[in-house]
Structures are given as C-alpha cells and as structure tokens.
The first five atom37 places (N, CA, C, CB, O) and aatype in JSON, in Angstrom:
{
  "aatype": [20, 20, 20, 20, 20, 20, 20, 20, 20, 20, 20, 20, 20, 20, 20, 20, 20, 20, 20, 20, 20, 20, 20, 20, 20, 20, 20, 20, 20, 20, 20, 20, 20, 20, 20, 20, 20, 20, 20, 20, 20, 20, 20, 20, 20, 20, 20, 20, 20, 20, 20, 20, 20, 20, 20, 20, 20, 20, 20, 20, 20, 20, 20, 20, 20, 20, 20, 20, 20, 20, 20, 20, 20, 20, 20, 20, 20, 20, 20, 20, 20, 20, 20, 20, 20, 20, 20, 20, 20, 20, 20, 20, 20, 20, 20, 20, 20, 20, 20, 20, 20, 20, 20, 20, 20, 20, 20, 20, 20, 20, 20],
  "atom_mask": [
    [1, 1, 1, 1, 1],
    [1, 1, 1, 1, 1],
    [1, 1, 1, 1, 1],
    [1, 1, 1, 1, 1],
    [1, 1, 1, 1, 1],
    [1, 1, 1, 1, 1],
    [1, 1, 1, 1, 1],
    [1, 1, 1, 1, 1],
    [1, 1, 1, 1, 1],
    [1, 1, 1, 1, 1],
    [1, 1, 1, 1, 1],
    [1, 1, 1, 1, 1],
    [1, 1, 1, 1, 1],
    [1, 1, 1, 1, 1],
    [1, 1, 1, 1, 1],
    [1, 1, 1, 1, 1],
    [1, 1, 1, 1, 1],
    [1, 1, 1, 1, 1],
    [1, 1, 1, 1, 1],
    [1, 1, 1, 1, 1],
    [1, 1, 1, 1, 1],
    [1, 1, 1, 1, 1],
    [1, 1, 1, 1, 1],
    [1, 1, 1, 1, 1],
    [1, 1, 1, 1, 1],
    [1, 1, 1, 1, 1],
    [1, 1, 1, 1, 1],
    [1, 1, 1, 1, 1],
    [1, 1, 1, 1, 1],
    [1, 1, 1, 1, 1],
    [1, 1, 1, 1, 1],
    [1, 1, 1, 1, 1],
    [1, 1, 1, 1, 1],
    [1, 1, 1, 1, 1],
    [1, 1, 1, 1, 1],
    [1, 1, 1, 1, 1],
    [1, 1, 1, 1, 1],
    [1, 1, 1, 1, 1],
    [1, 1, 1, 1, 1],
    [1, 1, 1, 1, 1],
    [1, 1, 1, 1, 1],
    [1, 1, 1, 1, 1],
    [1, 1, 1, 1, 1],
    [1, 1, 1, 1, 1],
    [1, 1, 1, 1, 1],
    [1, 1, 1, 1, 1],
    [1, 1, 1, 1, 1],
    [1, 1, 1, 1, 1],
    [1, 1, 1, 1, 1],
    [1, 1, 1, 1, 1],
    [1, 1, 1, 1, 1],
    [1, 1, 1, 1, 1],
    [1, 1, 1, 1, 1],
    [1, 1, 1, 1, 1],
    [1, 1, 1, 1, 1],
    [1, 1, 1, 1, 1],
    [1, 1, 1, 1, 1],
    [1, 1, 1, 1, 1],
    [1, 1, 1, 1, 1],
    [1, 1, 1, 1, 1],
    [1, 1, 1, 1, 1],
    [1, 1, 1, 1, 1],
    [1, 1, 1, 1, 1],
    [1, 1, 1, 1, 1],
    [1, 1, 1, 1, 1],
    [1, 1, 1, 1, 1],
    [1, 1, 1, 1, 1],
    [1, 1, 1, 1, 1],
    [1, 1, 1, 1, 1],
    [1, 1, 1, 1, 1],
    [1, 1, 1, 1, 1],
    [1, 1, 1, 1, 1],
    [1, 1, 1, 1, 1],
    [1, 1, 1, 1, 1],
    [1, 1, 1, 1, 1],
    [1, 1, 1, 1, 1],
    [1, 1, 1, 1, 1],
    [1, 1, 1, 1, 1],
    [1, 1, 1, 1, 1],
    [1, 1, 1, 1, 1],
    [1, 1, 1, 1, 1],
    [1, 1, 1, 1, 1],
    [1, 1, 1, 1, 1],
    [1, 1, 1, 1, 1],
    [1, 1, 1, 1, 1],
    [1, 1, 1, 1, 1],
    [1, 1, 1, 1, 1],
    [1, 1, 1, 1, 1],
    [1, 1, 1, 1, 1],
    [1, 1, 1, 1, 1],
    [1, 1, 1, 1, 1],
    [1, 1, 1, 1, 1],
    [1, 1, 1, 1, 1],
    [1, 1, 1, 1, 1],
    [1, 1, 1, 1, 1],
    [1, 1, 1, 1, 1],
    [1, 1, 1, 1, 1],
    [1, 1, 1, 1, 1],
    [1, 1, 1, 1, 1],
    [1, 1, 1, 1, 1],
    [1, 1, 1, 1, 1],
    [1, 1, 1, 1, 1],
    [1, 1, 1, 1, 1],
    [1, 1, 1, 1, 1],
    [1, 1, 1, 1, 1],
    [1, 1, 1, 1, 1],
    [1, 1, 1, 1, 1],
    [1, 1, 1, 1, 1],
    [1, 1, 1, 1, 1],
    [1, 1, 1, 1, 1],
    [1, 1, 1, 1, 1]
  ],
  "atom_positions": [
    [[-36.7, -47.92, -13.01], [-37.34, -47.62, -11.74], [-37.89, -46.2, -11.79], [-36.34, -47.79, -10.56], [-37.17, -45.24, -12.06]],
    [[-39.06, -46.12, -11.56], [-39.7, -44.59, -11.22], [-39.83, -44.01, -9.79], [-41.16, -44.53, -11.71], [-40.14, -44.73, -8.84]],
    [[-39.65, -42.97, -9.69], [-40.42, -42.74, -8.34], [-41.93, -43.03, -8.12], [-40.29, -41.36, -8.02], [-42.7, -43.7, -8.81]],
    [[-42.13, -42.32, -6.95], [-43.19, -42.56, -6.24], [-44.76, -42.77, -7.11], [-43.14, -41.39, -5.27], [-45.7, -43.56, -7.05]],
    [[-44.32, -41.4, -8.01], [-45.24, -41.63, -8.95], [-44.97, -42.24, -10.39], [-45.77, -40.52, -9.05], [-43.83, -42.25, -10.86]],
    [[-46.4, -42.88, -11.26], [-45.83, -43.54, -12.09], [-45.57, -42.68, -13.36], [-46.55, -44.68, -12.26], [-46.1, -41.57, -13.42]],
    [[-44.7, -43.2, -14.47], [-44.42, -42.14, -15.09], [-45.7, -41.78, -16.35], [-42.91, -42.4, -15.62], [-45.65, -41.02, -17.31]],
    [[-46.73, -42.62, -15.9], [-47.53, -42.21, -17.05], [-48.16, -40.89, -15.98], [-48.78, -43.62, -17.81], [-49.01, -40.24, -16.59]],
    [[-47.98, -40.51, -14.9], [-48.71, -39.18, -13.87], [-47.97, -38.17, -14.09], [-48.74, -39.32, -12.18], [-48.42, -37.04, -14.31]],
    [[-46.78, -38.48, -14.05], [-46.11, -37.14, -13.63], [-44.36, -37.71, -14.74], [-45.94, -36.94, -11.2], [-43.99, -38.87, -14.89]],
    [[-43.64, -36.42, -15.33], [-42.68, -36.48, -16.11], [-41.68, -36.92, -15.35], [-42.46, -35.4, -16.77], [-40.77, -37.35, -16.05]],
    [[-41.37, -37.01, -13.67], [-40.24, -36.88, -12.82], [-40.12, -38.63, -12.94], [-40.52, -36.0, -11.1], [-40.86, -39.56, -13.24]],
    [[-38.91, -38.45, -12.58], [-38.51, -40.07, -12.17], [-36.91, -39.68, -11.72], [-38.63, -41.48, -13.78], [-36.07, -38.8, -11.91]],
    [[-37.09, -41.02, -10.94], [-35.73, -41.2, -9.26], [-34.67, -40.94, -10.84], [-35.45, -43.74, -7.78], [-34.7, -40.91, -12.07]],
    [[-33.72, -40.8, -9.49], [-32.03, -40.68, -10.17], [-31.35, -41.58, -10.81], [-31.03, -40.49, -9.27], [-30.43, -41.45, -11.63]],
    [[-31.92, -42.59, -10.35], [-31.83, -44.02, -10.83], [-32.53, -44.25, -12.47], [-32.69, -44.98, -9.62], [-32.07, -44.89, -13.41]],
    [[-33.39, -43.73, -12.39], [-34.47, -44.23, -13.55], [-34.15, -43.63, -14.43], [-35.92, -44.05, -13.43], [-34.62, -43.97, -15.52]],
    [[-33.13, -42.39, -14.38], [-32.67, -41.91, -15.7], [-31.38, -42.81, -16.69], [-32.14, -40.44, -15.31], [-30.53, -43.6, -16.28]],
    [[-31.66, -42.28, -18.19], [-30.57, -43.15, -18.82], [-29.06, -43.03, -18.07], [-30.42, -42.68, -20.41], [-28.6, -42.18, -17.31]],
    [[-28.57, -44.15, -18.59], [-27.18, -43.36, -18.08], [-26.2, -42.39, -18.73], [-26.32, -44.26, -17.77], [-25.14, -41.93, -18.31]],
    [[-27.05, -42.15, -20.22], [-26.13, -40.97, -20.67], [-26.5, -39.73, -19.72], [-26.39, -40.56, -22.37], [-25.68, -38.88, -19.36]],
    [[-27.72, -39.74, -19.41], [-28.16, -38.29, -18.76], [-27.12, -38.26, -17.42], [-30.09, -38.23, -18.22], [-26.34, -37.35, -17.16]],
    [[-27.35, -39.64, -16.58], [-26.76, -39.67, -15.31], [-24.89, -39.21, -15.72], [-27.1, -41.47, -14.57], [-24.31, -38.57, -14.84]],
    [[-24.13, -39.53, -16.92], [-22.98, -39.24, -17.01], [-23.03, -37.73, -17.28], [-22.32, -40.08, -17.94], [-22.31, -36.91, -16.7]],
    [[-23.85, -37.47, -18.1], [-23.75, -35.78, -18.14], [-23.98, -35.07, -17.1], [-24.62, -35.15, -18.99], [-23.27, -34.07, -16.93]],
    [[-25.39, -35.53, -15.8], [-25.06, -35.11, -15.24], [-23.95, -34.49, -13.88], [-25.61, -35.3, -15.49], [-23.62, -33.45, -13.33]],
    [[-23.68, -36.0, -13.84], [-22.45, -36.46, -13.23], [-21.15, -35.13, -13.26], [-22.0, -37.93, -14.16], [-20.59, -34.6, -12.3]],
    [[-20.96, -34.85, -14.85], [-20.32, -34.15, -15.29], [-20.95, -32.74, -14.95], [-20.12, -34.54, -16.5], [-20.3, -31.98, -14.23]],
    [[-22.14, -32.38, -15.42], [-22.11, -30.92, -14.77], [-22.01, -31.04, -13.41], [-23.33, -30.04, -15.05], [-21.73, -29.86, -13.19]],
    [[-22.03, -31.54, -12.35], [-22.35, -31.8, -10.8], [-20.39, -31.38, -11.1], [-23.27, -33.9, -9.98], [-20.14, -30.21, -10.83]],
    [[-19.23, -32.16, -11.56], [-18.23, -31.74, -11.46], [-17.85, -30.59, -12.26], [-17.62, -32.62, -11.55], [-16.88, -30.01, -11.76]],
    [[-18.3, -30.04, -13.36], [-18.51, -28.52, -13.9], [-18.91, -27.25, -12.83], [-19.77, -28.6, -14.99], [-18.42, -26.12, -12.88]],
    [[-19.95, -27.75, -11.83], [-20.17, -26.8, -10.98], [-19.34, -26.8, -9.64], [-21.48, -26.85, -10.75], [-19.47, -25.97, -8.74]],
    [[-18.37, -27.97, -9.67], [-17.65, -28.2, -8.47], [-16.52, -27.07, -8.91], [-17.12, -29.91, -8.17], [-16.0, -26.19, -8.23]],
    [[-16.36, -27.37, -10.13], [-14.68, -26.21, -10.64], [-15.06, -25.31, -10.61], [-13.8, -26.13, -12.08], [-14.36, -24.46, -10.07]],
    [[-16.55, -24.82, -11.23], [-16.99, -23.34, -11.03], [-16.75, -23.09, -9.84], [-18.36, -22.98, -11.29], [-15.67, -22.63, -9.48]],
    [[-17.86, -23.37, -8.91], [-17.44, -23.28, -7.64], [-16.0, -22.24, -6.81], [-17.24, -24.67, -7.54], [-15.69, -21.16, -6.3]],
    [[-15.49, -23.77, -7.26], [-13.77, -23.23, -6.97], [-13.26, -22.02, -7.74], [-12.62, -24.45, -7.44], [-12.41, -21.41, -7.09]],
    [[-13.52, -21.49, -8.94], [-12.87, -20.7, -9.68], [-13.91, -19.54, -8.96], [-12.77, -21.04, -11.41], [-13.23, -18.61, -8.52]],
    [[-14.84, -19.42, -8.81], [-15.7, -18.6, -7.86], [-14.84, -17.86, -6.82], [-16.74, -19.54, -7.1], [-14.49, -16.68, -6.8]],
    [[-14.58, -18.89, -5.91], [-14.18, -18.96, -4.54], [-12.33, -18.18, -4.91], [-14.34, -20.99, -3.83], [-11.56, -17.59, -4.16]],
    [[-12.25, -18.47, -6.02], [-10.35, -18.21, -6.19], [-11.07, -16.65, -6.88], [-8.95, -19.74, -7.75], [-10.19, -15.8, -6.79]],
    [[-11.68, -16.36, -7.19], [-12.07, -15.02, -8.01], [-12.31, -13.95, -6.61], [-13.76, -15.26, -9.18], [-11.8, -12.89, -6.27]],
    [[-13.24, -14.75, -6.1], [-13.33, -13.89, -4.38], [-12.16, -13.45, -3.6], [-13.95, -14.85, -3.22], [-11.87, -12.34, -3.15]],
    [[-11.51, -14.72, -3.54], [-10.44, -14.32, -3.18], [-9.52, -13.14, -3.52], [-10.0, -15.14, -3.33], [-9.48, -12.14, -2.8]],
    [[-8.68, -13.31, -4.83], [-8.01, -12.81, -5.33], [-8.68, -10.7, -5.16], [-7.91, -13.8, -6.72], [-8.17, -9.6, -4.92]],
    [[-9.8, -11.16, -5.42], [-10.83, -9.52, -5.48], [-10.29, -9.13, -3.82], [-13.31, -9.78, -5.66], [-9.71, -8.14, -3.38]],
    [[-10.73, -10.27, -3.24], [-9.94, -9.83, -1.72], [-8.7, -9.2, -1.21], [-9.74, -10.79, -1.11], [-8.46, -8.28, -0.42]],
    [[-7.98, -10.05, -1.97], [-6.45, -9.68, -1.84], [-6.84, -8.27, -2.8], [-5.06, -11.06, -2.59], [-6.65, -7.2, -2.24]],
    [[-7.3, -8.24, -4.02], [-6.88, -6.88, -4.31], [-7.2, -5.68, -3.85], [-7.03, -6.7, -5.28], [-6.57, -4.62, -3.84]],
    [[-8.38, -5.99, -3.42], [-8.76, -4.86, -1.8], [-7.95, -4.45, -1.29], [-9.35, -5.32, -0.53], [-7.55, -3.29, -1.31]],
    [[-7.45, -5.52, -0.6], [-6.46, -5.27, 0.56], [-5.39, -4.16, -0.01], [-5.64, -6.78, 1.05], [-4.91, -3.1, 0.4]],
    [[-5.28, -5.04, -1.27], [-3.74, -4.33, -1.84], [-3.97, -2.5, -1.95], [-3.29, -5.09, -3.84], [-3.37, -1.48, -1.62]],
    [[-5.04, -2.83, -2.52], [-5.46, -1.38, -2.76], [-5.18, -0.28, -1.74], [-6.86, -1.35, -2.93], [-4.55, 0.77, -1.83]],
    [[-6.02, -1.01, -0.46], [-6.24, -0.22, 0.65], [-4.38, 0.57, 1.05], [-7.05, -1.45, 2.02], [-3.96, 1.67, 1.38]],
    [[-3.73, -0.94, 0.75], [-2.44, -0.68, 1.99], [-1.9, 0.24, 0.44], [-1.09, -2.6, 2.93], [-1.1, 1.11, 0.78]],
    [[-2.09, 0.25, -0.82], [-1.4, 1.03, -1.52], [-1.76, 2.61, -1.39], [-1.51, 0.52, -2.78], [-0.95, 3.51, -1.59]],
    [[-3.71, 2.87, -0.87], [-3.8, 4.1, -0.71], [-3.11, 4.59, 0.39], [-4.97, 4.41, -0.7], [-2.71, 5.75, 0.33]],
    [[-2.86, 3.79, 1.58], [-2.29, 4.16, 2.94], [-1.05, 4.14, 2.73], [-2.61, 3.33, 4.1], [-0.41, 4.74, 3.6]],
    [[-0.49, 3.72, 1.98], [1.69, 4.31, 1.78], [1.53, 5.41, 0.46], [3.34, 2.35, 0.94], [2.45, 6.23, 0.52]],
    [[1.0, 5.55, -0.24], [0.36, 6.9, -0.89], [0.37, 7.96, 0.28], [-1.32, 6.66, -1.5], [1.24, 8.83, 0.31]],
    [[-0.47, 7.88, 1.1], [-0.91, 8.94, 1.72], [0.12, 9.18, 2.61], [-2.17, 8.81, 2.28], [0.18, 10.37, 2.93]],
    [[1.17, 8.27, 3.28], [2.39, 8.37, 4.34], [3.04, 9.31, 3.31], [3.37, 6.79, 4.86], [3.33, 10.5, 3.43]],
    [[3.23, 8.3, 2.09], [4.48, 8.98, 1.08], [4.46, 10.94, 0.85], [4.12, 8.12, -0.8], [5.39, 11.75, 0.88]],
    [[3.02, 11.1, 0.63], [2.52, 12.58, 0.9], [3.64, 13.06, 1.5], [1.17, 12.81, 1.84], [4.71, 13.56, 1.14]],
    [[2.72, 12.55, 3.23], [2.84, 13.17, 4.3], [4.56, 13.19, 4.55], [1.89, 12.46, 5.39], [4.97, 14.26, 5.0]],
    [[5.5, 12.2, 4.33], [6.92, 12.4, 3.85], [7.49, 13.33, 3.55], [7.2, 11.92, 3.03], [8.43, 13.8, 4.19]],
    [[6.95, 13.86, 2.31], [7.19, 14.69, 1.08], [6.97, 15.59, 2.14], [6.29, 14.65, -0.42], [7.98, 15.87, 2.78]],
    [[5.96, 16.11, 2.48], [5.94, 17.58, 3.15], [6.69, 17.99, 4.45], [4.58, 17.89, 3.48], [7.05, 19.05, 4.97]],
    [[6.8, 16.28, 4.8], [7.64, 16.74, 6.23], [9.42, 16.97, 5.78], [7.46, 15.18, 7.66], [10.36, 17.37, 6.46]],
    [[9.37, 16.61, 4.64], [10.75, 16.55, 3.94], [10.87, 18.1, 3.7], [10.83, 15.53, 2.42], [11.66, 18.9, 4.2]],
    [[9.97, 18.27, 2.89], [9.86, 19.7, 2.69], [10.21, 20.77, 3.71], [8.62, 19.91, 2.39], [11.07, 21.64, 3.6]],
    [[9.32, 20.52, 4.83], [10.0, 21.45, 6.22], [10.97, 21.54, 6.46], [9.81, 21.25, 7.35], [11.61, 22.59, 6.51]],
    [[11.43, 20.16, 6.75], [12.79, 19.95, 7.21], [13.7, 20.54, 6.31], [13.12, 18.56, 7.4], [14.75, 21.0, 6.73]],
    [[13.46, 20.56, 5.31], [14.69, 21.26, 4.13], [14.69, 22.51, 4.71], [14.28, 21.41, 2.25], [15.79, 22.93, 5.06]],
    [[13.71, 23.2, 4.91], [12.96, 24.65, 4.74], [13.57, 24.91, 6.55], [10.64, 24.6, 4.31], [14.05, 25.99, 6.91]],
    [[13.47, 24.04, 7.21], [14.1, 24.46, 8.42], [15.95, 24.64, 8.57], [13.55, 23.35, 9.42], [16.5, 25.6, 9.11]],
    [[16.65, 23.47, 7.97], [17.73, 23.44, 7.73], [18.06, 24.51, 6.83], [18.01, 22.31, 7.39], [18.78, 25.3, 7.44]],
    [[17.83, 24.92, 5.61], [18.35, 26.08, 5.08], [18.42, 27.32, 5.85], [17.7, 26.31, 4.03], [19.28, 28.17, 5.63]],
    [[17.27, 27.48, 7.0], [17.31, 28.32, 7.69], [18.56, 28.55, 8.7], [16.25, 28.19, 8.14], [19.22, 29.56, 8.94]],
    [[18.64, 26.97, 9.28], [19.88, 26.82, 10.2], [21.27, 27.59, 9.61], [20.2, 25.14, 10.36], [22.13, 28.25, 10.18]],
    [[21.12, 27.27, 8.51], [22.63, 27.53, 7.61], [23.06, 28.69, 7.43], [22.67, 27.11, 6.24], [24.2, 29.15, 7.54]],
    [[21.77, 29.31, 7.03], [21.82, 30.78, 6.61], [22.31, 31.57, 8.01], [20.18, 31.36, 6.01], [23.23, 32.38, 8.07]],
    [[21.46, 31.13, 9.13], [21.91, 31.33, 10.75], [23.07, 31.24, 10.95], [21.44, 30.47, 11.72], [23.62, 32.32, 11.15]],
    [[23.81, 30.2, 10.98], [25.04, 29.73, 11.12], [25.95, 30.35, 10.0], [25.0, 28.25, 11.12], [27.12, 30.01, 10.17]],
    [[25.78, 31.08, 8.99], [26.93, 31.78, 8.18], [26.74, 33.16, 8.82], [26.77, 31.76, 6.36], [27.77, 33.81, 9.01]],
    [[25.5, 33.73, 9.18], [25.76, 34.87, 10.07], [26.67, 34.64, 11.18], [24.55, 35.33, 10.61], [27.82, 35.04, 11.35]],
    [[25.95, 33.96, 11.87], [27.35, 33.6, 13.39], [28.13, 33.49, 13.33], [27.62, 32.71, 14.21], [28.85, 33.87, 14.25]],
    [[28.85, 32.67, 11.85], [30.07, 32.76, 11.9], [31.02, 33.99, 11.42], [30.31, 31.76, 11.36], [32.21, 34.18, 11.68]],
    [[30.1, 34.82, 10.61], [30.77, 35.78, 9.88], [30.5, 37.1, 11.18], [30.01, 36.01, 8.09], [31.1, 38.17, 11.2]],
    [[29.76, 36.76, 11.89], [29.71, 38.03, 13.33], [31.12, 37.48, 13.87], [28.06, 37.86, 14.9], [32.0, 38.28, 14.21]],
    [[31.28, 36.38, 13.93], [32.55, 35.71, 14.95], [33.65, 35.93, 14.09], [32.48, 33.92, 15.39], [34.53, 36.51, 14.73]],
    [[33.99, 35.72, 12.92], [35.09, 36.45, 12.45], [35.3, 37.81, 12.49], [35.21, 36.22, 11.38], [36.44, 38.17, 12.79]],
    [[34.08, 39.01, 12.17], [34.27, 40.12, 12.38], [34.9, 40.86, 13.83], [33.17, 40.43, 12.04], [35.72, 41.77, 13.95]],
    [[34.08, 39.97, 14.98], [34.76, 39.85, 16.43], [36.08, 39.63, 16.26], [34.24, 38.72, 17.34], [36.84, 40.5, 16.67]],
    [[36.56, 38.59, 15.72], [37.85, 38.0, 16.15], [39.09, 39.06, 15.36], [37.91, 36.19, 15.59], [40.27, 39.18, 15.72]],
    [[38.36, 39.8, 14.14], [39.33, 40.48, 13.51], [39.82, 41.64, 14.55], [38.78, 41.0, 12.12], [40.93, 41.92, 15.01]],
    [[38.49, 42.22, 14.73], [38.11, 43.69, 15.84], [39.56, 43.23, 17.17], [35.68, 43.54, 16.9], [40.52, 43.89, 17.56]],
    [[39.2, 42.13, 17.46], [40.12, 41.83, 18.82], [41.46, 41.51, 18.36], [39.58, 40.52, 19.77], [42.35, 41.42, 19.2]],
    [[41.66, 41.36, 17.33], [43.26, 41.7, 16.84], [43.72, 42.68, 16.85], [43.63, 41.52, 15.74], [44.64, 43.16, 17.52]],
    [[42.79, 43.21, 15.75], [42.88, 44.82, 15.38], [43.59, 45.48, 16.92], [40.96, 45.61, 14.97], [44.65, 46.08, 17.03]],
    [[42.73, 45.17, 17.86], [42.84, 45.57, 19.38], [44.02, 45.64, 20.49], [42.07, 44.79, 19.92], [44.46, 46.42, 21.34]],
    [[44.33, 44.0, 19.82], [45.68, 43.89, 20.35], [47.19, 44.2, 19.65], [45.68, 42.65, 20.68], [48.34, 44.22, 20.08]],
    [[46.72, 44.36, 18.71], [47.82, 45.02, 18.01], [48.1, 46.76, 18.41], [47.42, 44.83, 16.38], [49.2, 47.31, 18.44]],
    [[47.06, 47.25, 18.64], [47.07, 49.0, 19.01], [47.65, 49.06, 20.58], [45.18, 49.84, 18.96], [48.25, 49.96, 21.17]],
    [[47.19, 47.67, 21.04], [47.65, 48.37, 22.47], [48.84, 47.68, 22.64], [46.62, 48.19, 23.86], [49.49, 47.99, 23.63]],
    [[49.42, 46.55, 21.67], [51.05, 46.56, 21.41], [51.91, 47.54, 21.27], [51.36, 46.03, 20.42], [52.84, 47.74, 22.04]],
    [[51.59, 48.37, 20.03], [52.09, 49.44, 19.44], [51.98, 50.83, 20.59], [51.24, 49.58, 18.01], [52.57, 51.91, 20.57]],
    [[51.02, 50.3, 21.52], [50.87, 51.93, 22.66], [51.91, 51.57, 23.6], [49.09, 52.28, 23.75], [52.48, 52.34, 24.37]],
    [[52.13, 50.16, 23.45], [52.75, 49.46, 24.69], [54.79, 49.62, 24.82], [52.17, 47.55, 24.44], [55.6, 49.68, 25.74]],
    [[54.84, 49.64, 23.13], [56.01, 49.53, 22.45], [56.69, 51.23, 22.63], [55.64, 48.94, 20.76], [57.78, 51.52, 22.13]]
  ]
}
C-alpha cells in the first residue's frame, strides 16, 4: 500500500507500506526512544535532587560557620565570667579573712 502519492512520484509511502523488517526496527527505536526518554527524565531528576542537595549543603555550611563563631563568643564570654568570678571570690575571701582578723582583736581587747 502507498500513500496518497504513487511511489513512482514521490519516495514516501504509509506506515503500512513499509517492509516489516523496517516496521520492527522501527518499532524498536520508537521503544529505544521511550527508555531514552525515561533515562532523560531520571537524569533531570536526579540533577534536581542534586541541586537541592547542594543548596541545603551550602545552607548548613553557612549555619555551621555561623555556630563556630557564636561558639567562639560564647567561649570568649564565659572565660571572661570565670576570670570575674575568681576575682569575687578571692575579694570575698580576703573580706572574710580581714573580718576574722577583726574579731579576733576585739576578743583579745575584750579579754
């Protein structure tokens, strides 16, 4: 069967009119381009997801930074506390000695 036109006019002819080795081959690339297709579509994907991944890996990168430095302060504030707090305490022992010292003299004035 030819198409419309006859084949001594024109080289084309219906889908039909081809052998059927051609029609099985093509058959076969028609399902060659169906898997491409799909392996396409799974390649997109995956590029997608690795976007994504990327993105959320630069954005806990950049928290992790921002961590680090707030870690940093906080160290840098606490050592400060400490250093504070061994003064206070060593003013408060020096007090507490002084007020012995104190009550012992006015024992001994008392005695």
């Amino acid at each position: 069967m030819t198409c419309w036109r006859t084949a001594e006019t024109s080289p084309l002819r219906s889908w039909t009119a081809l052998p059927a080795a051609t029609q099985t081959h093509a058959t076969g690339s028609v399902q060659e381009m169906g898997q491409l297709q799909i392996k396409l579509q799974r390649t997109q994907s995956a590029k997608t997801m690795n976007d994504d991944m990327n993105k959320a890996l630069q954005a806990l990168e950049k928290r992790n930074a921002e961590l680090k430095q707030s870690e940093g302060k906080v160290k840098g504030a606490n050592s400060e506390l400490c250093t504070k707090m061994r003064e206070i305490i060593q003013e408060l022992d020096q007090e507490k000695q002084e007020a012995a010292q104190r009550y012992e003299r006015t024992q001994q004035q008392m005695t």
